[in-house]
C-alpha positions as CSV (number, residue, x, y, z in Angstrom):
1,X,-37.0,-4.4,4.8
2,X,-40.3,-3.7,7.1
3,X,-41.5,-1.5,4.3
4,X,-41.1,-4.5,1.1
5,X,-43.1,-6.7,3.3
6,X,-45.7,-4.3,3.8
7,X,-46.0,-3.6,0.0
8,X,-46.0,-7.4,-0.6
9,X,-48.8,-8.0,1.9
10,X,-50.7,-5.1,0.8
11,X,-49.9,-6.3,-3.0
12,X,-50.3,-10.1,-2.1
13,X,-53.9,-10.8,-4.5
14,X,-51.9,-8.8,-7.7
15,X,-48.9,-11.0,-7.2
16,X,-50.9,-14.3,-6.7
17,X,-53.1,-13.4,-9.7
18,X,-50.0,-13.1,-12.0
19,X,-46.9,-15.2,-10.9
20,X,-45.4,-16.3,-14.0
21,X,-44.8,-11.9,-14.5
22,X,-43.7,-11.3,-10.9
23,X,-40.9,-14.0,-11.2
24,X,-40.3,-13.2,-14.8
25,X,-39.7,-9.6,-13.4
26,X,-37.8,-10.7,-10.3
27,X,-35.7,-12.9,-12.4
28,X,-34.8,-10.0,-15.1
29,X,-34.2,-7.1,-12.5
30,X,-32.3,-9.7,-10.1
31,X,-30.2,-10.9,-12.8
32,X,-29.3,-7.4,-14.5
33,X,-28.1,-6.3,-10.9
34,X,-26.5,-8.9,-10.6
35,X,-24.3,-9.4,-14.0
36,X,-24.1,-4.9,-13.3
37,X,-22.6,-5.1,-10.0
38,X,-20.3,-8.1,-10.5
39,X,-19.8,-5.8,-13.9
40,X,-18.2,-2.5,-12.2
41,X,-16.8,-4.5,-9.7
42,X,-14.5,-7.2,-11.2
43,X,-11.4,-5.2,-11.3
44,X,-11.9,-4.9,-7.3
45,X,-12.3,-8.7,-7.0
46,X,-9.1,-9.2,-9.0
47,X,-7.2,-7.0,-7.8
48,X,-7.8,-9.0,-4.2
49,X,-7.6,-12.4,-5.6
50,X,-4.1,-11.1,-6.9
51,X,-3.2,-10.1,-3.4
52,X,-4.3,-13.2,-2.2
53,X,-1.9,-15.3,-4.5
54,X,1.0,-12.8,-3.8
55,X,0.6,-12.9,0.0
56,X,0.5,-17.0,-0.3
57,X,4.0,-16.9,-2.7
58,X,5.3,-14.4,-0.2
59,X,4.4,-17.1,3.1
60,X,5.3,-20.4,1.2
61,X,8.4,-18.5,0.4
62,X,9.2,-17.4,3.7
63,X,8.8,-21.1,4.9
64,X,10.6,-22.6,2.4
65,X,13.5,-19.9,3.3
66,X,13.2,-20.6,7.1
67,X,13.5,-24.7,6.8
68,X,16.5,-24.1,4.5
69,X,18.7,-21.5,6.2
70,X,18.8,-18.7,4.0
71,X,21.6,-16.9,3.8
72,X,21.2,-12.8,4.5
73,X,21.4,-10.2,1.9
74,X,23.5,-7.4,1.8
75,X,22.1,-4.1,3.3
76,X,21.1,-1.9,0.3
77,X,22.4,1.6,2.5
78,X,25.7,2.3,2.4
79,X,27.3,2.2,5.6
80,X,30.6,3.3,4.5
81,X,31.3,6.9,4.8
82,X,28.6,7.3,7.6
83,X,29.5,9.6,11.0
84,X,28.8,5.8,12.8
85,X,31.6,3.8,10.8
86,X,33.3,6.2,8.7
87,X,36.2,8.5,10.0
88,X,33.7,11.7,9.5
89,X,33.2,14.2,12.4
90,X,30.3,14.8,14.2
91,X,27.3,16.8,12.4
92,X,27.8,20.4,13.2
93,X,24.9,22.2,15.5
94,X,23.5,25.1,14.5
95,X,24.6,26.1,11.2
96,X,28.6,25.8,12.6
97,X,30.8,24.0,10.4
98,X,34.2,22.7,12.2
99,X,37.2,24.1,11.3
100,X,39.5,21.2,9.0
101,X,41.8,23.9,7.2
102,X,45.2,22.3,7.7
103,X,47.8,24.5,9.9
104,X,50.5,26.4,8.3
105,X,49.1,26.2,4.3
106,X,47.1,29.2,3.7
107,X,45.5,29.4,0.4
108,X,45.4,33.2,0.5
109,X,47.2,35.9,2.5
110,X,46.0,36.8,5.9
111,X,43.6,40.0,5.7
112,X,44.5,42.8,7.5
113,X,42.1,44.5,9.8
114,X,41.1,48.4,8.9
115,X,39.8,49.9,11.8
């Protein structure tokens, strides 16, 4: 910023000789910046101004929800079936499945040891 006031003072006599060009200038490169930046960044700005709305749905809907006594929703996981509910046994350690053959049906002779 030091250095534009230092080219300004040391250009001061060319800029109050021709006014009518330095603003015309300052006007055209302002502007195109300008309509540039607001240009590549528009989809940005949107993209937050949408966030805004849905955050204020989200609250006002969360107020109106709390004043009225919402009823809850039902848990999307399934809680049937799980080792905490369910009649399943604990998760086996180690690579060790337990044993739930039923005794006395065999579903294939006993091997006999060679040895």
């Amino acid at each position: 910023m030091h250095d534009l006031i230092d080219f300004f003072q040391t250009n001061a006599a060319l800029v109050f000789a021709n006014p009518i060009a330095f603003m015309t200038f300052a006007v055209l490169f302002g502007g195109g910046g300008f309509i540039v930046g607001r240009y590549f960044l528009a989809e940005r700005i949107a993209n937050l101004e949408s966030r805004i709305a849905r955050r204020d749905d989200e609250i006002a809907a969360l107020k109106a929800g709390r004043r009225e006594g919402t009823t809850e929703e039902a848990s999307l996981i399934p809680i049937i079936g799980t080792s905490a509910i369910g009649a399943n046994g604990a998760t086996p350690l180690l690579g060790k499945w337990p044993d739930r053959r039923r005794p006395g049906t065999l579903s294939a002779p006993p091997r006999q040891r060679r040895g």
